[in-house]
VEXVEX-521562 format. One line per 4 residues: their letters; for each residue x, y, z of N, C-alpha, C. Coordinates in steps of 0.02 Angstrom, whole numbers. Last residue first. Layout:
BEGIN
a	X:Y:Z:X:Y:Z:X:Y:Z  ...
//
This chain:
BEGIN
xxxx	-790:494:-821:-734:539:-883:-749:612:-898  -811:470:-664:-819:496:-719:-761:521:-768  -746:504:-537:-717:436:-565:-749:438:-611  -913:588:-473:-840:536:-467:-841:478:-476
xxxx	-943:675:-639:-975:655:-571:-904:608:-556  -946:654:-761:-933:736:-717:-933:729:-654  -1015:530:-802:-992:597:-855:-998:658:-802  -1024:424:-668:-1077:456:-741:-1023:513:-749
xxxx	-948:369:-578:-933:324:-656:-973:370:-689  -1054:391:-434:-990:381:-456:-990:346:-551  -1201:522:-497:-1163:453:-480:-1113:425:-488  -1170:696:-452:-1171:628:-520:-1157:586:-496
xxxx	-1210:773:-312:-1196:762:-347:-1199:703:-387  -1335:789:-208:-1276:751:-210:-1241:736:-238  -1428:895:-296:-1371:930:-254:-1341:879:-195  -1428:884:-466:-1428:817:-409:-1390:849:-343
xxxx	-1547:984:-532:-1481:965:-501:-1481:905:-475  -1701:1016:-561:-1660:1005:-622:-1577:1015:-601  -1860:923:-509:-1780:957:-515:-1741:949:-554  -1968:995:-604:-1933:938:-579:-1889:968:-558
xxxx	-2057:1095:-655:-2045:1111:-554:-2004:1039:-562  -2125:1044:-781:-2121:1096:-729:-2113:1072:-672  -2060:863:-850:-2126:895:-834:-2093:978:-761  -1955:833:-953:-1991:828:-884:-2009:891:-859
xxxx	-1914:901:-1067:-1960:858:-1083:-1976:861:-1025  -1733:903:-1046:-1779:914:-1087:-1848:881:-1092  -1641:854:-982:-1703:866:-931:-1747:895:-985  -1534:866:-1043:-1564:809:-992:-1626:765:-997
xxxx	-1460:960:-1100:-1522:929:-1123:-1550:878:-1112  -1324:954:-1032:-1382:1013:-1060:-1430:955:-1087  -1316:858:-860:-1295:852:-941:-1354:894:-984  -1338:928:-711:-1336:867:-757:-1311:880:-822
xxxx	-1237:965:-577:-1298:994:-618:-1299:913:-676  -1142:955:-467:-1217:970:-417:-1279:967:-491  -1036:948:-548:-1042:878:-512:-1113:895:-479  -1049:1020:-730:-1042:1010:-646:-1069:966:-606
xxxx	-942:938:-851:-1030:918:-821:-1035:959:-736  -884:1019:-984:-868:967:-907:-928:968:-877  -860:1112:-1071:-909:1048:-1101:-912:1020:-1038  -680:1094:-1062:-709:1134:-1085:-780:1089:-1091
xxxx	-624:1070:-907:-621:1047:-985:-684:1078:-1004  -529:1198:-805:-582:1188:-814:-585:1174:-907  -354:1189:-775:-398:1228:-799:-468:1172:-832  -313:1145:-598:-313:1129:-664:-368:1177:-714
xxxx	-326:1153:-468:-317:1241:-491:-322:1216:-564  -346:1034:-422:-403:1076:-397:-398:1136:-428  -237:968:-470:-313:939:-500:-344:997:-468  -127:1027:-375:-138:1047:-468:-211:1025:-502
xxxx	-166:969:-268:-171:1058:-274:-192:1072:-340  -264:814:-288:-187:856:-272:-222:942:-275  -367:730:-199:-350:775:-248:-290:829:-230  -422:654:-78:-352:655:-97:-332:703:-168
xxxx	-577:669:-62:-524:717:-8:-457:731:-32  -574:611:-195:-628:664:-185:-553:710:-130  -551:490:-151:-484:506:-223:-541:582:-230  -636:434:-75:-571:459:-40:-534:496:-107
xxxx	-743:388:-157:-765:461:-111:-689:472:-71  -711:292:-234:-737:336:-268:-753:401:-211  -633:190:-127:-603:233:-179:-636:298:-196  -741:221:24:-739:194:-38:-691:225:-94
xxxx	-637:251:154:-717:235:142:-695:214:67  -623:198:321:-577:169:263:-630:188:199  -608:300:470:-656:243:415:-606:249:338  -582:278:662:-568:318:581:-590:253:529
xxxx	-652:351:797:-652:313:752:-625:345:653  -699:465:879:-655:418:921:-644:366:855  -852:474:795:-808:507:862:-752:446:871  -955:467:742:-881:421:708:-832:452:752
xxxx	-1083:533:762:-1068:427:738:-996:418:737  -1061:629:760:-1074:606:829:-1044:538:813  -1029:678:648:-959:705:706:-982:640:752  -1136:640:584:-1058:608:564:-1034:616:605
xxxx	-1220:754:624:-1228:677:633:-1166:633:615  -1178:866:595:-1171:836:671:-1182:765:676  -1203:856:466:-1151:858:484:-1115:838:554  -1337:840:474:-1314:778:463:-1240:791:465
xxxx	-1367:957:608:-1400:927:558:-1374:875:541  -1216:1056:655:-1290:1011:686:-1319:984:616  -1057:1065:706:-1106:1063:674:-1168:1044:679  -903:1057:719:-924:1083:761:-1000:1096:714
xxxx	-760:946:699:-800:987:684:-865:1016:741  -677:790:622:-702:837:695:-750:883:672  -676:603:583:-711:714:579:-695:708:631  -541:543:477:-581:530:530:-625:611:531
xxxx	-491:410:359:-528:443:349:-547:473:440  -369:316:274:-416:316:330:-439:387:338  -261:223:158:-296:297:171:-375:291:240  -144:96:180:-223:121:161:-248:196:177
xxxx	-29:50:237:-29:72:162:-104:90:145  -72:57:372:-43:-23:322:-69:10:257  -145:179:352:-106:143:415:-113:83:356  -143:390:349:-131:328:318:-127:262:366
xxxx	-279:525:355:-203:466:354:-189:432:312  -375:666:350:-327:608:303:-290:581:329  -493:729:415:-430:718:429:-418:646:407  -623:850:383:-595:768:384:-524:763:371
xxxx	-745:962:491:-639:933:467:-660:841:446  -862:1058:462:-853:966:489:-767:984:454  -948:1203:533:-882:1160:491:-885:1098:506  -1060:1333:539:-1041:1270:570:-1000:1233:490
xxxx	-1104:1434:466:-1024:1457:509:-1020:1400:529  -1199:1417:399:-1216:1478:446:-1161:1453:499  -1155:1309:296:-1197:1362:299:-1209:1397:390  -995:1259:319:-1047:1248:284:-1100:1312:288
xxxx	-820:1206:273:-885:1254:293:-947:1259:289  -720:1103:290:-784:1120:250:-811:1153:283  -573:1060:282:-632:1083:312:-666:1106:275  -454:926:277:-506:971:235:-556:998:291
xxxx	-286:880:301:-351:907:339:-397:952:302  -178:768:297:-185:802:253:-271:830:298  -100:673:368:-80:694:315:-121:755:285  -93:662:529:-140:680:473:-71:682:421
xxxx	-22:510:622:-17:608:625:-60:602:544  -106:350:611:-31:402:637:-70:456:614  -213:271:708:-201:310:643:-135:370:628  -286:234:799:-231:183:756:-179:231:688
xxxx	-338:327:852:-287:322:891:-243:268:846  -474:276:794:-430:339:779:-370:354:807  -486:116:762:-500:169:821:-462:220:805  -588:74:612:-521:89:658:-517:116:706
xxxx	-653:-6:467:-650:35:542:-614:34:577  -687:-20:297:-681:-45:350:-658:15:417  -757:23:197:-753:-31:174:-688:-52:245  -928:102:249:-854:97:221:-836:36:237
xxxx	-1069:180:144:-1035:150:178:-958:156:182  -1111:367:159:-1089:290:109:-1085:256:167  -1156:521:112:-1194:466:153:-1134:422:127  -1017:637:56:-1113:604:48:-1113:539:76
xxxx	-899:672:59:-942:683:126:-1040:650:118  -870:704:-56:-831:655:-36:-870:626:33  -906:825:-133:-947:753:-133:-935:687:-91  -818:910:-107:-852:912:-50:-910:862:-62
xxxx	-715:866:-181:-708:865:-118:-760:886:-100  -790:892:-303:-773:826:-288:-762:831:-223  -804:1042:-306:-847:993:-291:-844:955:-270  -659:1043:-355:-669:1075:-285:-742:1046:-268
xxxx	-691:1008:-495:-636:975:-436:-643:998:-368  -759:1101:-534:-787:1027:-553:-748:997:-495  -669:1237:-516:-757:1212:-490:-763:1132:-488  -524:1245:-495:-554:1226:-522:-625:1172:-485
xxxx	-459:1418:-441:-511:1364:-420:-541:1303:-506  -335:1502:-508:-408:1467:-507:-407:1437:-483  -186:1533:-417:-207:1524:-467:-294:1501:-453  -190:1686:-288:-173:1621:-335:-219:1599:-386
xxxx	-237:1817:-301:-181:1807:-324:-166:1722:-364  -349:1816:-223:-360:1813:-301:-294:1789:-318  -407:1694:-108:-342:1733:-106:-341:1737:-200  -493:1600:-113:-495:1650:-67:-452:1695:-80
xxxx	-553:1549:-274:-492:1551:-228:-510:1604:-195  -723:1494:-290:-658:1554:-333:-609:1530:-271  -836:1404:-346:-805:1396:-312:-740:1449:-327  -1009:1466:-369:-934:1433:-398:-890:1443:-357
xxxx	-1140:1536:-357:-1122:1460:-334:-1052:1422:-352  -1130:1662:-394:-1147:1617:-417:-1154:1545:-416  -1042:1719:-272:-1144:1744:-270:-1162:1684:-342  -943:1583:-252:-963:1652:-258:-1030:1660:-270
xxxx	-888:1487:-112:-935:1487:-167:-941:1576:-205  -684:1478:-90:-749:1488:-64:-808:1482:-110  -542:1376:-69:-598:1428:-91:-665:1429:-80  -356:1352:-21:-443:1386:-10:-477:1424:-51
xxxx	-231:1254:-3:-286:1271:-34:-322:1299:-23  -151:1272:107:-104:1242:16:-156:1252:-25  -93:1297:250:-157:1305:201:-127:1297:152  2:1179:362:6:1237:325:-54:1258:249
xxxx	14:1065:446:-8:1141:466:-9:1180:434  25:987:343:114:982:383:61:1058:417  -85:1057:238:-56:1003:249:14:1018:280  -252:1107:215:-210:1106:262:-153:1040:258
xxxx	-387:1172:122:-348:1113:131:-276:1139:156  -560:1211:135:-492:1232:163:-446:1172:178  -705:1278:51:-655:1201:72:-596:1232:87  -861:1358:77:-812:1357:78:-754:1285:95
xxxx	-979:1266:86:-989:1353:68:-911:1365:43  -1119:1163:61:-1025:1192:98:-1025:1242:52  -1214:1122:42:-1208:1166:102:-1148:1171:103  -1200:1055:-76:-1239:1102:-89:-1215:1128:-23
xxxx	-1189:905:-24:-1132:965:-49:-1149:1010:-61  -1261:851:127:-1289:875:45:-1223:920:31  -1232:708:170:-1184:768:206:-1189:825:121  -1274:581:258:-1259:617:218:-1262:669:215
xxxx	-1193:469:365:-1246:512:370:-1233:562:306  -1135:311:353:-1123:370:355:-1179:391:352  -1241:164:388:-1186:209:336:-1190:260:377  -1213:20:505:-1266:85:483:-1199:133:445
xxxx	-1143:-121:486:-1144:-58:514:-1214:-10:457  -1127:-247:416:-1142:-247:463:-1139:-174:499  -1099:-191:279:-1158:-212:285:-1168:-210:340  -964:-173:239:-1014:-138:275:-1074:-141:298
xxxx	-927:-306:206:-906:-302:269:-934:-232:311  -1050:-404:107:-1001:-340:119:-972:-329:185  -1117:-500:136:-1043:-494:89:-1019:-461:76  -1208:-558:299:-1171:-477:231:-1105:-529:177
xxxx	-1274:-700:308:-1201:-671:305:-1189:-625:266  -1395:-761:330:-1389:-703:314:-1339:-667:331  -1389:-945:260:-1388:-908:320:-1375:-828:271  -1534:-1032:202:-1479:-1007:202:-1467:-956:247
xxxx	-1600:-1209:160:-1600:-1108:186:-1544:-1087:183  -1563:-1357:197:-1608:-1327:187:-1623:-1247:223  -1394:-1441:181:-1473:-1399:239:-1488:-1347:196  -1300:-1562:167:-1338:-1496:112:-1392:-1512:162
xxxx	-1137:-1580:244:-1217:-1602:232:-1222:-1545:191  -994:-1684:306:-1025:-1630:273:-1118:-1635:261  -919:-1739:445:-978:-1749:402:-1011:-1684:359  -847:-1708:530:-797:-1732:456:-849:-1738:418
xxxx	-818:-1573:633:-856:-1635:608:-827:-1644:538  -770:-1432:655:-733:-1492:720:-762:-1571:695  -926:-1360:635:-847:-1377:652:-821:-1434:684  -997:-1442:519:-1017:-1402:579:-929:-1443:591
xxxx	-1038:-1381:356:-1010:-1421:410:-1000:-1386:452  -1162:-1356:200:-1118:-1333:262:-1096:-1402:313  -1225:-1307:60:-1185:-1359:87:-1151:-1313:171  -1394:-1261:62:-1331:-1242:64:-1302:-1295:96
xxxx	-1554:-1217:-39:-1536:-1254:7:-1440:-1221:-6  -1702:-1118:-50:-1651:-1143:-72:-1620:-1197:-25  -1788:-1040:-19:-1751:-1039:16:-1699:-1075:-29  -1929:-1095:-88:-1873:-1070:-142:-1812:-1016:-86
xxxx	-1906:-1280:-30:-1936:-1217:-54:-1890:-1158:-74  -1813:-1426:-106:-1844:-1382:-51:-1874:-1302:-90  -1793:-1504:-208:-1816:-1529:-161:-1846:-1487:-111  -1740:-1437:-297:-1807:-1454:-327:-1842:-1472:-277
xxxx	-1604:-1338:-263:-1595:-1394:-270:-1678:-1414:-278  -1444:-1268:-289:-1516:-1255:-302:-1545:-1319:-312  -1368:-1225:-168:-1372:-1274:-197:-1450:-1271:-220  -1198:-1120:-122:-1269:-1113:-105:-1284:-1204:-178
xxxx	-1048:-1182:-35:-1107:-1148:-70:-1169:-1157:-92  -1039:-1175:151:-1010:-1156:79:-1039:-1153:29  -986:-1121:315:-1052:-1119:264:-1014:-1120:183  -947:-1218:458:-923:-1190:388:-988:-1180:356
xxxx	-983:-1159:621:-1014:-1185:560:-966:-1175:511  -972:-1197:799:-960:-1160:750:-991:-1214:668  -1010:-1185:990:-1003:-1241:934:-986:-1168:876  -1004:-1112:1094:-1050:-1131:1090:-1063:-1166:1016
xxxx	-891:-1111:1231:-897:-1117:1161:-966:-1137:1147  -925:-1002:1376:-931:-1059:1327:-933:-1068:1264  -943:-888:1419:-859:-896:1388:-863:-942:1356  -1078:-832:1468:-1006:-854:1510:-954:-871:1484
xxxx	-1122:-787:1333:-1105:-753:1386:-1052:-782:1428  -1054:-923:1215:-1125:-892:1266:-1103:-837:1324  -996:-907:1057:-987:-921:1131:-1060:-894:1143  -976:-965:891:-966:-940:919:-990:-959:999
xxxx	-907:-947:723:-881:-995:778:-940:-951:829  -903:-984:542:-950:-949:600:-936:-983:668  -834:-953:412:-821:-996:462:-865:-919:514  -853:-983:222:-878:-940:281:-865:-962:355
xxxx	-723:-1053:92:-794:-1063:140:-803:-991:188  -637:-1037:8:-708:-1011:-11:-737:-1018:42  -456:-997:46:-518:-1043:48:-584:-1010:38  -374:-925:23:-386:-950:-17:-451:-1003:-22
xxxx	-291:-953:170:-268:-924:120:-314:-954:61  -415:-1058:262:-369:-1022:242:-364:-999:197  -555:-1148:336:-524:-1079:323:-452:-1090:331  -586:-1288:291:-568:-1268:353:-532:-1208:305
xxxx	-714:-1327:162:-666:-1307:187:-639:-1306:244  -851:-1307:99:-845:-1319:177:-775:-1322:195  -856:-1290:-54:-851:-1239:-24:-842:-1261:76  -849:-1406:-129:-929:-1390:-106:-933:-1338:-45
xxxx	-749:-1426:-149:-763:-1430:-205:-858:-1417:-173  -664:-1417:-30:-643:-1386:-87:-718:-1375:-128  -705:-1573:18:-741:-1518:50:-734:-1429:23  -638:-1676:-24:-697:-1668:-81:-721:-1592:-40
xxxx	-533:-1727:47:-526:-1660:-27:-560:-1677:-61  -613:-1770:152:-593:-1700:179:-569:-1662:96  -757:-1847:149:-694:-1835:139:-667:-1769:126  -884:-1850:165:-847:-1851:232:-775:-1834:220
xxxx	-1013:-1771:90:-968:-1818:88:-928:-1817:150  -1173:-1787:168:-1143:-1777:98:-1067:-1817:104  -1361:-1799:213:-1300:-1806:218:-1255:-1814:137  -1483:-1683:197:-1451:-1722:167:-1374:-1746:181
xxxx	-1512:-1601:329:-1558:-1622:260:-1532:-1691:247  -1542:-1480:422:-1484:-1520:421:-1538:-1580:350  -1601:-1328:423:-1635:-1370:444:-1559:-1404:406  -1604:-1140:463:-1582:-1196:427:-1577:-1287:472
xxxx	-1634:-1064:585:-1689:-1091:552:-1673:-1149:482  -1524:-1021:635:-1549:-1074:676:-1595:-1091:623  -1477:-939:523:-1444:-990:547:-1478:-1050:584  -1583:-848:556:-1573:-871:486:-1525:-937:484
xxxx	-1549:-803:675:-1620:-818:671:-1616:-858:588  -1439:-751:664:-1424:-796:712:-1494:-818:700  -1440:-629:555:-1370:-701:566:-1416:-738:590  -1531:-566:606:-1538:-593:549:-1520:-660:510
xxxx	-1420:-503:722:-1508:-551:734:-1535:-582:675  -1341:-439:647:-1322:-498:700:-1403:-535:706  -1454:-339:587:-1384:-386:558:-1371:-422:582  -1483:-271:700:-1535:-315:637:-1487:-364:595
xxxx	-1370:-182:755:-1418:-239:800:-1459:-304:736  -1245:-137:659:-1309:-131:674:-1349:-215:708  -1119:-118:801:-1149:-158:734:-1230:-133:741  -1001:23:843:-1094:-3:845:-1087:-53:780
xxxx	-844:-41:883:-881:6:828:-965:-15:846  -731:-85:962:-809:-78:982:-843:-56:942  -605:-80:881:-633:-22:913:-695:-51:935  -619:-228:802:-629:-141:752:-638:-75:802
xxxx	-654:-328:867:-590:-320:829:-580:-246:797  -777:-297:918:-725:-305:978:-667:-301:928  -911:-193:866:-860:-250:826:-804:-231:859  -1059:-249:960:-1015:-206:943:-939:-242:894
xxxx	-1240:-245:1000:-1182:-285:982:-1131:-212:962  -1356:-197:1136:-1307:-185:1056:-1279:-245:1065  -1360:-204:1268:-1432:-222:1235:-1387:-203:1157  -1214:-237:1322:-1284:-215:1352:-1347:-239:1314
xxxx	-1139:-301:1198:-1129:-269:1241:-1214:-234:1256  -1072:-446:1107:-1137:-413:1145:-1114:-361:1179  -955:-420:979:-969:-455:1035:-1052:-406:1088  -890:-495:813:-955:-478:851:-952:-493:913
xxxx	-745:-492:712:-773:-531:791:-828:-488:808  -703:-535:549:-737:-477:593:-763:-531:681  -625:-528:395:-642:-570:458:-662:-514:509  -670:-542:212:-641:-509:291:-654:-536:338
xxxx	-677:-621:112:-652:-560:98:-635:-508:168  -713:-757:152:-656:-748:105:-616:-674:71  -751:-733:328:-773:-758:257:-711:-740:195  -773:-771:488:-698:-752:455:-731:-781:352
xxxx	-820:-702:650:-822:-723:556:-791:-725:524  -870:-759:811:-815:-722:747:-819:-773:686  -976:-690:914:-984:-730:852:-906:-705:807  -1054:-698:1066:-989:-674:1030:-974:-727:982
xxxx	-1162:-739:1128:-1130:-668:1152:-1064:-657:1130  -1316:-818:1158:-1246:-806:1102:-1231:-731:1115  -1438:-829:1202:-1368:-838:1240:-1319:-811:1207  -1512:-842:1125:-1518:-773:1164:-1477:-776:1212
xxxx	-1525:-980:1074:-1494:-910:1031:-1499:-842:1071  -1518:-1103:1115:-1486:-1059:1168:-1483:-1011:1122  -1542:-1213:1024:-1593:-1206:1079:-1571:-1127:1137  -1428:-1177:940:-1519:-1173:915:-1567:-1145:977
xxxx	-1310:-1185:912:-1328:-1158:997:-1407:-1169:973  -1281:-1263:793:-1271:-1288:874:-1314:-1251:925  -1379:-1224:655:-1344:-1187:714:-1344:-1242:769  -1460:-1333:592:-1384:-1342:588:-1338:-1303:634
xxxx	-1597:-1417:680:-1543:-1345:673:-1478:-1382:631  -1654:-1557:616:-1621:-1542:684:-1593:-1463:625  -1765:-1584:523:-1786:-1572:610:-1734:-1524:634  -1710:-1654:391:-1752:-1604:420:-1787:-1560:471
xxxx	-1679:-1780:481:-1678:-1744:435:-1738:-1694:419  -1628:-1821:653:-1679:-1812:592:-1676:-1751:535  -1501:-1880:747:-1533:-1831:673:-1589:-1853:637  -1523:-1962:835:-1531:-1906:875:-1535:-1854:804
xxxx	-1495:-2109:781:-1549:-2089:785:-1570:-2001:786  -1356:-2062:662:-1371:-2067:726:-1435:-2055:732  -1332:-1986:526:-1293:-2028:540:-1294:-2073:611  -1440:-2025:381:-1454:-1981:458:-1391:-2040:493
xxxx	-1455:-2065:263:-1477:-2001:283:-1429:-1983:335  -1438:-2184:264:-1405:-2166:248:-1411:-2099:247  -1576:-2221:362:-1513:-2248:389:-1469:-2212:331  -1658:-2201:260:-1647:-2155:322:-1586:-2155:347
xxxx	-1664:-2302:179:-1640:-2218:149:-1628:-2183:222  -1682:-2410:251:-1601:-2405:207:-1584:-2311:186  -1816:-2390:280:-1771:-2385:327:-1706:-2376:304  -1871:-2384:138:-1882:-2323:171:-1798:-2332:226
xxxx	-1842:-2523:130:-1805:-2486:84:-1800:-2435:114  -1933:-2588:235:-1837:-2601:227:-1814:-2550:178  -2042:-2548:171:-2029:-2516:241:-1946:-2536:232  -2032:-2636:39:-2042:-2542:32:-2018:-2527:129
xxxx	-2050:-2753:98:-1988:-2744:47:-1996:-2646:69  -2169:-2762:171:-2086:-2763:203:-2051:-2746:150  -2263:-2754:80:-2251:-2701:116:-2187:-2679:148  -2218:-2872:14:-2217:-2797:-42:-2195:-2742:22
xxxx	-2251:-2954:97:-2211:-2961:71:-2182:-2875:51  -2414:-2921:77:-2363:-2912:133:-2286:-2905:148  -2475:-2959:-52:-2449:-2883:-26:-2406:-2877:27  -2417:-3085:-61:-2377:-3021:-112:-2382:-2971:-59
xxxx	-2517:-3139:44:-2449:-3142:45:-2401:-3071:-2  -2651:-3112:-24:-2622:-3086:61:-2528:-3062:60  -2638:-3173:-156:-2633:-3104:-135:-2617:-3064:-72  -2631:-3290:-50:-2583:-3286:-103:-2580:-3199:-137
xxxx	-2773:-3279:-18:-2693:-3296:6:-2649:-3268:-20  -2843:-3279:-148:-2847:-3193:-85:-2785:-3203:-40  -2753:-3326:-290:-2807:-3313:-234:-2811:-3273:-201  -2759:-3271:-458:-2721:-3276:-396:-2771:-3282:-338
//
């Protein structure tokens, strides 16, 4: 071949490959103003210290975040404190997803890659939100995640930006709890070992009390009635260990008590938790008068009632008869472990859990 004629191929060649490059872009990117990989998928990107109210609505709860002073707070739940790191996690994890790959446009393919428009039943995540002055500041569907060879081990995720017919896969992912506790700081824990005495109150009237004896067991204040059953009278006062909950209320939502435990604890300071009910759910609120982590619950949940976990409400909700039931013979106490545990570990371990058995272990709550 000559050096012409080689001139030519290669040149040729070159335009063929630059027209191709340009065909991939052009199907990339639906407008100069996207570059792939460049642009935010968060709208507000350039304004994230603007954003002053984010509502979420994901397939297991919906929640509105709004700024207040230097916090965030949850405007649908009472003002409840969000934890601050949570919202900032959101909004820094969001902006940092990058727009990638354009996808489909059609609206019943958006099912099938989770972007959806929220409803009854829909998989996607819907993130809307404003700037201080009231402005919308655009919203996201997020749907599911996409493991994909092309990007780093962020991964990548299908998402659409509201109000757009263009779906895409961006690169990262956003830091949406999937728990709805997630966005709050837990309960303060509350060692069962310090209650001394439980007093159950229902319509105003005492239906239960007992106290610890010089052996650590729980006896009825009053001999006459029937036993205390120990393992069960524990349970209520396991009910009070650290957790999350599985949602929040302003205490004023909450009709008249059903039902009021006090706990006593060591040197005469008490926490009350006061039982309801509201849309068929059990709610949870304290009073009390206490310092240490007991005070710490009174302080955190003032003015607020909590929905907390089956395994620590079916603790407060124990009937009269589960608490006087006669003790199974072999039963694990909820503060000790199983005889021959601890056989073998080494002098001075501890040999209690004085938070009691993990929910589901043998004695412990919701245990067999």
């Amino acid at each position: 071949m000559s050096p012409r004629a080689f001139r030519l191929l290669l040149l040729s060649t070159c335009v063929a490959v630059g027209a191709a490059i340009w065909l991939v872009r052009g199907d990339t990117l639906p407008d100069s103003s996207r570059a792939s990989g460049v642009e935010s998928v968060a709208p507000f990107a350039a304004r994230s210290a603007d954003v002053a109210k984010i509502a979420i609505e994901t397939p297991d709860y919906a929640l509105t975040l709004e700024k207040k002073g230097d916090g965030w707070t949850a405007s649908n739940r009472g003002d409840y404190p969000a934890r601050p790191a949570a919202v900032a996690n959101l909004l820094s994890s969001l902006a940092s997803m990058r727009l990638a790959e354009r996808k489909t446009v059609k609206a019943d393919l958006f099912k099938e890659i989770g972007v959806e428009d929220r409803a009854a039943g829909a998989g996607s995540t819907s993130l809307a939100f404003e700037y201080a002055s009231g402005a919308k500041a655009g919203g996201v569907l997020l749907g599911k995640r996409a493991n994909s060879a092309s990007f780093d081990q962020a991964g990548a995720t299908f998402v659409r930006r509201a109000g757009e017919a263009q779906a895409w896969l961006a690169q990262g992912a956003a830091n949406v709890p999937r728990e709805f506790s997630d966005w709050f700081a837990e309960l303060p824990a509350i060692p069962a070992t310090e209650v001394q005495r439980v007093t159950i109150s229902e319509g105003g009237r005492v239906v239960f009390d007992a106290k610890k004896d010089a052996g650590g067991l729980y006896a009825r204040a009053d001999a006459a009635e029937p036993a205390a059953n120990d393992t069960a009278v524990k349970r209520v006062a396991q009910a009070l260990v650290g957790t999350g909950f599985e949602d929040v209320k302003p205490a004023s939502a909450i009709p008249a008590a059903k039902r009021s435990v006090r706990l006593e604890l060591e040197a005469g300071a008490f926490i009350e938790a006061i039982v309801g009910e509201a849309g068929g759910q059990t709610f949870v609120r304290y009073e009390g008068n206490a310092t240490g982590p007991a005070g710490d619950v009174i302080k955190q949940t003032k003015g607020f009632a909590f929905r907390l976990p089956n395994y620590r409400t079916s603790g407060l909700t124990q009937s009269v008869a589960e608490l006087t039931a006669p003790e199974q013979s072999g039963a694990v106490p909820p503060d000790g472990l199983p005889p021959g545990l601890m056989q073998g570990m080494p002098p001075g371990f501890p040999q209690g859990m004085p938070h009691g058995l993990p929910p589901g272990f043998p004695g412990g709550p919701g245990g067999p």
